[in-house]
N, C-alpha and C positions, 0 to 999 in steps of 0.2 A: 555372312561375314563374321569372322570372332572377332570378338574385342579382349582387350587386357583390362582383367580386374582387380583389385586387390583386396587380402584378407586382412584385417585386425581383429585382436582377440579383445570378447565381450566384456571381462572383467576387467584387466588394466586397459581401459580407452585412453589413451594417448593421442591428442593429437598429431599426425604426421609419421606416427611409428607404426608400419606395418612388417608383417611375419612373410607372407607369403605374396607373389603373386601368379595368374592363373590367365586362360582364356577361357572363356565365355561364348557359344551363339547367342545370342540376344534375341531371334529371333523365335528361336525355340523352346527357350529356358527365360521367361519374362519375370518370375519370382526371384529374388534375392537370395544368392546361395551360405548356407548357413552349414557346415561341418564340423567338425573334432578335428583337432592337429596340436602340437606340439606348441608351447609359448615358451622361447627360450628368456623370454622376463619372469614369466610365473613359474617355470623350470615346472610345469605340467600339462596334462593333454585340457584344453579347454573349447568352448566352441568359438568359431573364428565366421566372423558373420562378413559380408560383402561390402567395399565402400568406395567411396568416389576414387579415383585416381587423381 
């Protein structure tokens, strides 16, 4: 089953403000997904690490 994750970028931590969101299996992928992408707050590519919904 996927689930919906969301990405926030690691530098401006914002509570409640997220960039992206994504699916997930969670059963096969149990680590916390951590990429590169775009922050249109930091207006640069940063890493955007996994977080609650």
């Amino acid at each position: 089953m996927r689930e919906i994750i969301k990405l926030t970028c690691v530098p401006c931590v914002v509570p409640g403000r997220s960039n992206y969101f994504l699916t997930k299996n969670k059963k096969t992928k149990t680590e916390k997904l951590l990429t590169k992408k775009y922050c249109k707050f930091c207006k640069t590519h940063t890493d955007h690490k996994e977080a609650k919904v």
